[in-house]
N, C-alpha and C positions, 0 to 999 in steps of 0.2 A: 216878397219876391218868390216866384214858381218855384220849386224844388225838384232837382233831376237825380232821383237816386236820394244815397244818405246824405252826401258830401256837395254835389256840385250845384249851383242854381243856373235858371234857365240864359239867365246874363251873362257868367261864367262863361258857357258851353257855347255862344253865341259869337262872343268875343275870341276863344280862342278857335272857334271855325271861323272869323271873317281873315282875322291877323293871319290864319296858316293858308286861305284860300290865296293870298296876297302873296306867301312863301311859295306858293307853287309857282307860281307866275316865274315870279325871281329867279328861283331854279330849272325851272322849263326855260324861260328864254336866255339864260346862260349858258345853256347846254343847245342850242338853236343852232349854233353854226358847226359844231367838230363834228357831229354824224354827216354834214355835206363835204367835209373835206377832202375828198377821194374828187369829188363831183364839181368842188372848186378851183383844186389842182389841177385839173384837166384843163378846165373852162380860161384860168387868171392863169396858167402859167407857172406855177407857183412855186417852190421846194416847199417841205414837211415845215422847214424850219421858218419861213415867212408865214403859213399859216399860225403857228404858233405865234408869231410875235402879233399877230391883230389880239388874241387873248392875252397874250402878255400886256399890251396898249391897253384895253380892258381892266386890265387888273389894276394898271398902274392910276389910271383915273380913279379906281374906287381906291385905292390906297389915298391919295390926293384925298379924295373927299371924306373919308370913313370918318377922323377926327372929328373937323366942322360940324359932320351932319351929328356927330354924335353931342355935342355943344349945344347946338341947333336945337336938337330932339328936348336935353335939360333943359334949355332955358324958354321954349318957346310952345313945345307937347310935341309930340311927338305923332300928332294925328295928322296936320296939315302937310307935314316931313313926310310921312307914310304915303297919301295919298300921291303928292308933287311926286315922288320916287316912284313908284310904279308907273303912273302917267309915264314917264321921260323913259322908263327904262322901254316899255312895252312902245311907244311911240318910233324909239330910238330902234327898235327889231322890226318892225314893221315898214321901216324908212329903209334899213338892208337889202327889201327886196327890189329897191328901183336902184342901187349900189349896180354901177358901170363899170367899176375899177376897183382897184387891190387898195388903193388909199382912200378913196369915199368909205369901204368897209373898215379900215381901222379907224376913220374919224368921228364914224357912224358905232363903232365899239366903245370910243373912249366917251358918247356920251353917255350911251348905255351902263357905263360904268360909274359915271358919277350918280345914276338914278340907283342904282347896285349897293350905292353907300347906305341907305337909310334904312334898312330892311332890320338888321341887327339891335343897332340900338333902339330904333324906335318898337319894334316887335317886342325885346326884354322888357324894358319899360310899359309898355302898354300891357302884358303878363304881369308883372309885378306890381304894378299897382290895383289889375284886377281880379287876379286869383292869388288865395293863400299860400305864405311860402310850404306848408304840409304838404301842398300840392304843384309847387313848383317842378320837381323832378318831373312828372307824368305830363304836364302841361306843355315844360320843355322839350319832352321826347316828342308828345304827338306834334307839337311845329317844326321840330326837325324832322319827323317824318314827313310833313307838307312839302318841306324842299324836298327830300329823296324821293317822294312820290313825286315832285315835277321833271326829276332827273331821270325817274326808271322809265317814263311812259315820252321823253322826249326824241329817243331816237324813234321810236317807232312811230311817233305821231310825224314826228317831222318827216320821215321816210316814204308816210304811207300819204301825207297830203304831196311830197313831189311827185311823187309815182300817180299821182291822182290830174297832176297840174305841173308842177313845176317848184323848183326849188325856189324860186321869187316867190311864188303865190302862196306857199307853205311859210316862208317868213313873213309874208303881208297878213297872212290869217293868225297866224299865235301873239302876232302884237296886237290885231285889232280885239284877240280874246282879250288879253292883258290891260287894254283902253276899256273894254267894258268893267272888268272885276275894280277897278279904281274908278269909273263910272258909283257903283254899289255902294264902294266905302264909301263915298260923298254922301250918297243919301241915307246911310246908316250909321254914317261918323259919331252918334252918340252911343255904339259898341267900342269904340275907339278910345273914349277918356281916359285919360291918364294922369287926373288932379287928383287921383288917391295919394300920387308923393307929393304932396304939397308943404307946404309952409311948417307943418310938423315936425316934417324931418332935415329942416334949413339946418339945426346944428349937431345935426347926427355925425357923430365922428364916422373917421375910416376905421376898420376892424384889423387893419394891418399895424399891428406896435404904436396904435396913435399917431398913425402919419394922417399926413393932411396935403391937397393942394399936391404941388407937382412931386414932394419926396414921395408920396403914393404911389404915384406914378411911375418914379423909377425906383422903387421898393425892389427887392430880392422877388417876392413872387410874383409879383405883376411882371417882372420883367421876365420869368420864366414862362411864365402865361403865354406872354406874345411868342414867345420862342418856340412853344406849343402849338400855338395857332399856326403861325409860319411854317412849319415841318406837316403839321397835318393835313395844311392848307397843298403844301409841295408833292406829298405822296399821292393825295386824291388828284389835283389838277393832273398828274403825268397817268393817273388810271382815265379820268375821264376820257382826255385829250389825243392821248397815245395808245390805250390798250385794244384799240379796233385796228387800228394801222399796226400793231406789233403782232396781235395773233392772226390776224391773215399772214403777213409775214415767216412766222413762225411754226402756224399749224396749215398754214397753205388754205385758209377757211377763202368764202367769198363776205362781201361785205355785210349782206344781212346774217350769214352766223355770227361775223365775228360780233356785230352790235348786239344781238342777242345776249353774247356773254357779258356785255357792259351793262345792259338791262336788266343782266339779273346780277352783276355787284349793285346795281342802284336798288332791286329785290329788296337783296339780304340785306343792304343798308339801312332801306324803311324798318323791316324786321329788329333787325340790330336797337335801332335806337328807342323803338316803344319797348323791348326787353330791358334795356338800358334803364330807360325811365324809370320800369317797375322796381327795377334791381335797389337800385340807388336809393328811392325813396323806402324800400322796405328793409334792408340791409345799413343804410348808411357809409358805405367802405369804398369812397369814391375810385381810390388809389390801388386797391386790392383790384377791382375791376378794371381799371387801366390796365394794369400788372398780365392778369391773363387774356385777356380780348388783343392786346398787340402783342403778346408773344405767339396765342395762333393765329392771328392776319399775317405776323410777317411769315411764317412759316408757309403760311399756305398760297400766299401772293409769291415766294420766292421758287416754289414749284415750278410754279406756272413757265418761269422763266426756263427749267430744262426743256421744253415740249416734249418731255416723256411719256406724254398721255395722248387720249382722241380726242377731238376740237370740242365733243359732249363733254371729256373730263376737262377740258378748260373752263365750259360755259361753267361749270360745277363749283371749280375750286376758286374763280371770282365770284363768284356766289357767296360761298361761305367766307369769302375774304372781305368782304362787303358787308356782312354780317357782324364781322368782329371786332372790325375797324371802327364799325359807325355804335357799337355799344357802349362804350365810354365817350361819347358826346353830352347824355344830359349830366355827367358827374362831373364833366370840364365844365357847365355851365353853374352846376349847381354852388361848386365851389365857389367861382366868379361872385355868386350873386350873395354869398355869404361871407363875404370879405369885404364887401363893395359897400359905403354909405348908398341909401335909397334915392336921395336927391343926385348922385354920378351916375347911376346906372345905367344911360344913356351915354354919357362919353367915356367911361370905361369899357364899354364892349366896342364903340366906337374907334379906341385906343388898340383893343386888344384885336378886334376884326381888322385893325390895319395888318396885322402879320398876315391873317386871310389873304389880304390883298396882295403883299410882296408877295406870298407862293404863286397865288395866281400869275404875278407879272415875270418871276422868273423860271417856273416851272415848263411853261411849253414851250419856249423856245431851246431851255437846254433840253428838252425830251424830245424835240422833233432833230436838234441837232443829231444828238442817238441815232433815232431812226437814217434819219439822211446816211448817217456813218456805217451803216449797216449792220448794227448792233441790237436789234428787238430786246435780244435775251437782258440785256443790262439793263430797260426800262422796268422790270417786273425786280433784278434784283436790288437796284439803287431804292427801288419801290420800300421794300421790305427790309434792308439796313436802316431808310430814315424811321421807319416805324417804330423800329428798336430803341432811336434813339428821343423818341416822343416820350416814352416812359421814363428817359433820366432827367430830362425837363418838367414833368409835371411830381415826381418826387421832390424838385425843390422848390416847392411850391410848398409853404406849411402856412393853412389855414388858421385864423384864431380860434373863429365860432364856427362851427355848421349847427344851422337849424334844424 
């Protein structure tokens, strides 16, 4: 096989650019509808707080599905799961823009969301069986950077194709991009394999005190895990969701500053997590870097909330809060995956991306309520208490091995 550099070969590097092309997708069209929500409010009539609930409806579908697909992904690969999930998700955003009414877009959400399920598990799995776990941490970072790179370039893509057309014809375009990128997989589905966990690792114990089978599951860490996920999952959806509707509110911006500054927390988030990546894999101290990356996110996200700056110092200090937040991401993963029998690795993140899905589902509706209530400032500081409290959750988490 080709060799790219010391370390990577040309299959590697192949595999984890189709799997993160597929991450962008996922994260760009999730983030498809809150930059129109000024544009939607208008148009459906709507409070802050019903637009949140069509993402909450979203969320609650990939919560519904996260488990199964993660099941699904073990027992069946995790390539045919991949592909069917993008299809539906990208199908399901593209069907948005012929959406009449305020309940076609939540039903047109919750399918979207079950295509939403598969991403997680089948993406770790598909990384782990084909790159080395040495290189797990870097591997992990650059695919979560594919998502934050589908989130930083989503408001503006979506902005600048309504302004170009229309907010229909802007959701009819990024799903039919997302039809085509799963188009691709299909015919490159042999980057895809994931029978390196094969039959080898049918009796590989769990790493957690020799649990097995569902007491795994609800083990002391795993269940902080999800607790983890849940809280991080809750902090980000109320910055995605709400932080354009709170600082025009607060810094009196118009709507394209204010996305701007969402733009550049999704920036510093891509940045954040390839630092991350390097950190963790060269360092080994997952916990250490938790420790200070959320004590200056909450710090710097709780600012935001006095608007004692200029709408530039807000672009800034989401920025850097975006940065700090998203740099213990690959050390939350790494852990996971070093705790986790080889043959779960798909329904354990499947398991654990269900907390994902509860913030999703109850994060915008109680942050649009906020808003509604006339409270901006409490969405940046609620923001930055839960982040506080992300770090007492993944302290009780105690690994056996890390690789």
């Amino acid at each position: 096989m080709v060799s790219i550099g010391a370390t990577w070969t040309r299959g590697q590097v192949s595999t984890l650019g189709l799997v993160s092309a597929g991450h962008v997708f996922s994260h760009l069209h999730m983030m498809a509808l809150p930059p129109l929500f000024p544009l939607l409010k208008e148009e459906l009539g709507t409070s802050w707080t019903e637009l949140g609930l069509i993402m909450a409806m979203f969320g609650v579908a990939t919560g519904f599905a996260q488990i199964p697909a993660g099941i699904l992904v073990d027992r069946f690969g995790a390539r045919p799961l991949l592909i069917a999930g993008l299809a539906t998700f990208s199908a399901a955003i593209l069907m948005t823009g012929f959406a009449n009414s305020y309940l076609e877009l939540v039903v047109l959400m919750m399918v979207a969301g079950v295509g939403n399920a598969v991403f997680h598990p089948a993406d770790y799995r598909i990384l782990s069986a084909r790159i080395p776990a040495e290189r797990h941490g870097r591997s992990y970072s650059i695919h979560m950077f594919s998502g934050w790179f589908g989130w930083m370039f989503a408001p503006g893509i979506i902005l600048a194709l309504t302004a170009l057309g229309s907010w229909r014809l802007a959701l009819m375009e990024v799903g039919a991009a997302g039809l085509l990128v799963a188009a691709f997989m299909w015919w490159r589905t042999d980057l895809l394999d994931d029978t390196g966990l094969g039959a080898d690792t049918a009796e590989e114990p769990a790493k957690v005190s020799g649990k097995r089978g569902l007491a795994f599951f609800l083990s002391t860490p795993v269940l902080m895990l999800f607790l983890f996920y849940f809280l991080l999952s809750t902090s980000s959806q109320g910055i995605m969701m709400f932080s354009v509707v709170s600082i025009m509110e607060l810094y009196e911006a118009n709507v394209e500053l204010a996305n701007t500054a969402l733009t550049g927390f999704f920036v510093g988030g891509g940045a954040g997590v390839l630092f991350g990546g390097w950190a963790v894999d060269r360092w080994r101290h997952p916990k250490l870097i938790t420790l200070f990356s959320f004590i200056l996110g909450a710090a710097v996200i709780a600012a935001i909330g006095f608007a004692a700056f200029s709408t530039v110092g807000a672009v800034l200090l989401l920025t850097l809060g975006g940065f700090a937040l998203a740099v213990p991401s690959p050390s939350r993963d790494v852990i996971v995956t070093s705790m986790t029998p080889k043959k779960s690795i798909g329904t354990i993140f499947g398991f654990l991306t269900t907390g994902f899905a509860v913030g999703m589902a109850l994060a915008p509706p109680v942050f649009g309520w906020i808003n509604d209530f006339g409270r901006p400032d409490l969405v940046f500081w609620i923001i930055a208490a839960i982040n506080l409290t992300c770090i007492v959750t993944l302290y009780g988490v105690r690994e056996e091995r890390m690789r």
